[in-house]
C-alpha positions in Angstrom: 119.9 113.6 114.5 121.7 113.2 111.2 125.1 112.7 111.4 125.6 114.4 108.5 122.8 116.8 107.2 121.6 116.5 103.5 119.0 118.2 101.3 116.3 116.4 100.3 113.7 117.3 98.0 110.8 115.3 98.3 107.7 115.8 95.5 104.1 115.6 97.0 104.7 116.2 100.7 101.1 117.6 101.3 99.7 113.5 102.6 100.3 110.4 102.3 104.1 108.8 101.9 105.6 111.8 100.7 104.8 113.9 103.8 106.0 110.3 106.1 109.3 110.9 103.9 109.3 114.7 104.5 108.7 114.5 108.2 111.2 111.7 108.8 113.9 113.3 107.3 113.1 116.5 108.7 112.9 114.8 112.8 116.2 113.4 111.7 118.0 116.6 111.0 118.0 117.2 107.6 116.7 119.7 105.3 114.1 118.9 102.9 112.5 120.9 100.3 108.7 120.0 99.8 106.9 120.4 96.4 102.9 121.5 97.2 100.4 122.7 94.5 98.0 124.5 97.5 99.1 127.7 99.4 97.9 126.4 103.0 99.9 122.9 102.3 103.4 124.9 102.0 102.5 127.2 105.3 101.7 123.8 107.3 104.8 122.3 105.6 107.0 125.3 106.6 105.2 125.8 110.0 106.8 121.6 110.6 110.5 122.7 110.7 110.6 126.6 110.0 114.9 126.5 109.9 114.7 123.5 107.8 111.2 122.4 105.7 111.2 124.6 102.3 108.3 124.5 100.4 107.9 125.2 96.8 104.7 125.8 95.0 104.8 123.0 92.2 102.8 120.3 90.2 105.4 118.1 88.3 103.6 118.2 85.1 103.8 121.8 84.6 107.2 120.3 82.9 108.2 123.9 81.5 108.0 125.0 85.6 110.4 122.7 86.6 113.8 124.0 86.0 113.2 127.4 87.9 111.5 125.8 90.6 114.6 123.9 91.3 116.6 126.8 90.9 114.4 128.0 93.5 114.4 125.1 95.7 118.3 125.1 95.8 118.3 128.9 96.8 116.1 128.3 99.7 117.5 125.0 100.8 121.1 124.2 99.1 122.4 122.0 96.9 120.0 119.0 96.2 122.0 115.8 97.9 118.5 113.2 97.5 115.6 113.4 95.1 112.4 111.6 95.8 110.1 111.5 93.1 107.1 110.7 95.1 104.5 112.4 94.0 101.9 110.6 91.4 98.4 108.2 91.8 96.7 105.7 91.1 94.2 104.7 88.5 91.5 102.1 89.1 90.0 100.9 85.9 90.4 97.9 83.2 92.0 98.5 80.1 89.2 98.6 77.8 86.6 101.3 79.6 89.3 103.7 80.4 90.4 106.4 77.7 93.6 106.9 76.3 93.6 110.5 78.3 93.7 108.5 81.3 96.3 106.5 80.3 98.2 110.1 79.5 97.7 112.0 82.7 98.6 108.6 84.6 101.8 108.7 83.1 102.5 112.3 83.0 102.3 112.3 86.7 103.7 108.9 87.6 106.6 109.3 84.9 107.0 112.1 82.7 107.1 114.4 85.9 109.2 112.3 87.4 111.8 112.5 84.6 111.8 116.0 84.4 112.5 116.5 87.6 115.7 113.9 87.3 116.9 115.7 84.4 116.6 119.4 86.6 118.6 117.7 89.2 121.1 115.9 87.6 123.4 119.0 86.3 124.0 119.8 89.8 124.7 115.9 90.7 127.1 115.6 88.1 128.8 118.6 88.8 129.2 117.8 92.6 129.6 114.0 91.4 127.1 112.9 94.2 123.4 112.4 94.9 120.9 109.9 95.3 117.9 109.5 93.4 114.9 107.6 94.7 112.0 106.9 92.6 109.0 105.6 94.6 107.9 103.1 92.5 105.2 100.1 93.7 104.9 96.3 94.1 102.7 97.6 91.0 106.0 98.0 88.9 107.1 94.5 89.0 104.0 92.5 90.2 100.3 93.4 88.3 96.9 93.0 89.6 93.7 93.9 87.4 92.1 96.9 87.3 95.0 99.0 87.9 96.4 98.3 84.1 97.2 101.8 83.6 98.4 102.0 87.3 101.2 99.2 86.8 102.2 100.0 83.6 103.3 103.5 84.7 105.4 102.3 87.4 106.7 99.5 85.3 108.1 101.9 83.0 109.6 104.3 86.2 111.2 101.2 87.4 112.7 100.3 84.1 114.3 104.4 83.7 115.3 103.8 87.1 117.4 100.9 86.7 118.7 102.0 83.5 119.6 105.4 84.6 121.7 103.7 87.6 124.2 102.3 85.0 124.1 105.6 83.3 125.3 107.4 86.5 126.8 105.3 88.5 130.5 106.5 87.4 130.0 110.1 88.4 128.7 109.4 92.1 125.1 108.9 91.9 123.0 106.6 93.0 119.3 105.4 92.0 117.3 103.3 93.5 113.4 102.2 93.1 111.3 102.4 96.3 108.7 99.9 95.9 106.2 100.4 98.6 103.3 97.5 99.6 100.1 98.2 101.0 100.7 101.5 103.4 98.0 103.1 105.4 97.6 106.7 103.2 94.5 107.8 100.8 96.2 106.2 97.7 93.3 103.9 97.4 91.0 106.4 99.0 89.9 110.3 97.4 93.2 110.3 95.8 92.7 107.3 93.3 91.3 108.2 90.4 88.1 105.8 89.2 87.5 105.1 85.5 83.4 104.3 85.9 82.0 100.5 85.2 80.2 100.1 81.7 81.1 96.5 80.7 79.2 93.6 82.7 81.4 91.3 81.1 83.9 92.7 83.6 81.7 92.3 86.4 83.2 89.3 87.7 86.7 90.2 88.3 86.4 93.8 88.5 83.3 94.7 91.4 84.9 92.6 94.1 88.9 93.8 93.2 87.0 97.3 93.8 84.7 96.7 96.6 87.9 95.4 98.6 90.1 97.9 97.8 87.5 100.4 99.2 87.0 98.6 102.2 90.7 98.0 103.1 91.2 101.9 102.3 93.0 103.0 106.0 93.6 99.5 107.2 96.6 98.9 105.4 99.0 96.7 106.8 101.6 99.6 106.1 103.1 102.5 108.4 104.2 105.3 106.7 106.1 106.9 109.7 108.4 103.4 108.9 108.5 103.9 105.6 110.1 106.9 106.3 112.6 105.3 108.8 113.3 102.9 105.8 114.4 105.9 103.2 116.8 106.9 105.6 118.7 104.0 106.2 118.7 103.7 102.6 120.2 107.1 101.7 122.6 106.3 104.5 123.7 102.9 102.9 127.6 103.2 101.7 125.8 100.4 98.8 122.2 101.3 98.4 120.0 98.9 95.9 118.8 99.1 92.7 115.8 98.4 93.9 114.1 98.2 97.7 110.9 96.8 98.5 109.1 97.8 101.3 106.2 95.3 103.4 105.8 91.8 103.8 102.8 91.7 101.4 105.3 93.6 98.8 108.1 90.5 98.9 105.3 88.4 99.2 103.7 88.5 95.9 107.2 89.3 94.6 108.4 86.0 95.5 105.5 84.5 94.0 106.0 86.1 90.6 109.3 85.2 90.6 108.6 81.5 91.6 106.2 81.7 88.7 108.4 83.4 86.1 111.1 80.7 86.8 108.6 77.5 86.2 107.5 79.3 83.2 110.6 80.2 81.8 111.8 76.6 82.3 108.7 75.4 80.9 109.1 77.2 77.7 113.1 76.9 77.3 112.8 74.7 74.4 111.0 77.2 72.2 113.2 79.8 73.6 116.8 78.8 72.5 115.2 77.5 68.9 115.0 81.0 67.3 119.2 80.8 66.9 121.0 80.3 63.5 121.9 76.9 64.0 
């Protein structure tokens, strides 16, 4: 058990990671308030801790909704100590056959919601001058793979507000950090990703076997969620957490790699670099 209880509100606890994070937390003693958008999702939510698990009936881009429903959230289940902002999805498409409203509901979910709910929270953070905010982010956000364009650029840009909005609040007691998950074993790349259909052969090449693997590897992901879970909480528990926390060996892999990459190239290209200057 928790050896001291917090309130965590975790968005999307209906599958996948965000009902790992819910559950965790919850089999560790705290309280956690669940977002759901589906009546039957928030009785089995309720029905896992019925003293402690508090859903709320909420999909975070109905921006305008927000601010009661935290209101809400904090009658049923206290002040807000941790936020995850979990809930969002994926994209699978290249650049140039997906539409510009893809591109919009992509980020709306996996960072306009995100920031509203940040900016509902933070009132009460400031005022207590404490909390923790954890955005789950992806590998996606700092490494990039094709046919997820849309995808990676979302969580690029929650991984940059994240790291920004740690310097911004770091002075009154609150904490953000970046969860950047690998490969875990949920739908994300199943019936939850959203697929943009194939109309250019010229992306044949690249695109149909990125695709056909991705399908394929849907529920053998090297992953566990349930340890994922375990992972948040010795986070939120950390007297220093990080900026930024990545989670799976294939995540630190190709991490590593980028990095590796970024250094040759940036040495590569110093010259050129420092010649912009007034001399």
């Amino acid at each position: 058990m928790a050896s001291t209880p917090k309130t965590f509100l975790v968005t999307g606890v209906s599958s996948g990671l965000g009902r790992a994070f819910a559950s965790g937390a919850l089999e560790a003693g705290h309280h956690v308030i669940g977002t759901v958008r589906r009546e039957g999702d928030a009785e089995t939510f309720a029905a896992l801790a019925p003293d402690r698990a508090h859903p709320v009936m909420l999909e975070v881009t109905d921006f305008d909704a927000i601010p009661a429903a935290i209101v809400e959230a904090e009658r049923q289940g206290g002040p807000i100590d941790v936020l995850v902002n979990n809930a969002g999805y994926g994209h699978e498409g290249v650049l140039e056959e997906s539409s510009m409203d893809d591109l919009q509901r992509q980020f709306a979910a996996n960072v306009f919601g995100p920031v509203a709910m940040i900016k509902a929270v933070l009132p009460g953070m400031r005022e207590r001058r404490r909390g923790h905010i954890v955005n789950v982010t992806s590998m996606g956000g700092f490494i990039t793979m094709p046919g997820i364009t849309f995808y990676c650029g979302s969580k690029f840009a929650l991984e940059g507000i994240s790291e920004a909005l740690g310097k911004e609040v770091a002075s009154l007691g609150i904490r953000v950090t970046a969860l950047a998950p690998g490969q875990f074993r949920t739908d994300w790349a199943g019936r939850s990703m959203d697929r943009t259909p194939r109309s250019i052969t010229d992306y044949d090449a690249v695109m149909d076997p990125i695709r056909a693997a991705r399908q394929a590897k849907s529920g053998n992901q090297p992953g566990d969620p349930a340890k994922a879970a375990q992972a948040l909480l010795a986070l939120v528990d950390a007297e220093n957490p990080p900026v930024r926390l990545f989670l799976g060996d294939d995540a630190l892999g190709l991490v590593e790699q980028k990095l590796d990459g970024m250094r040759a190239e940036i040495g590569a290209w110093e010259e050129l670099s420092r010649s912009t200057s007034f001399a």
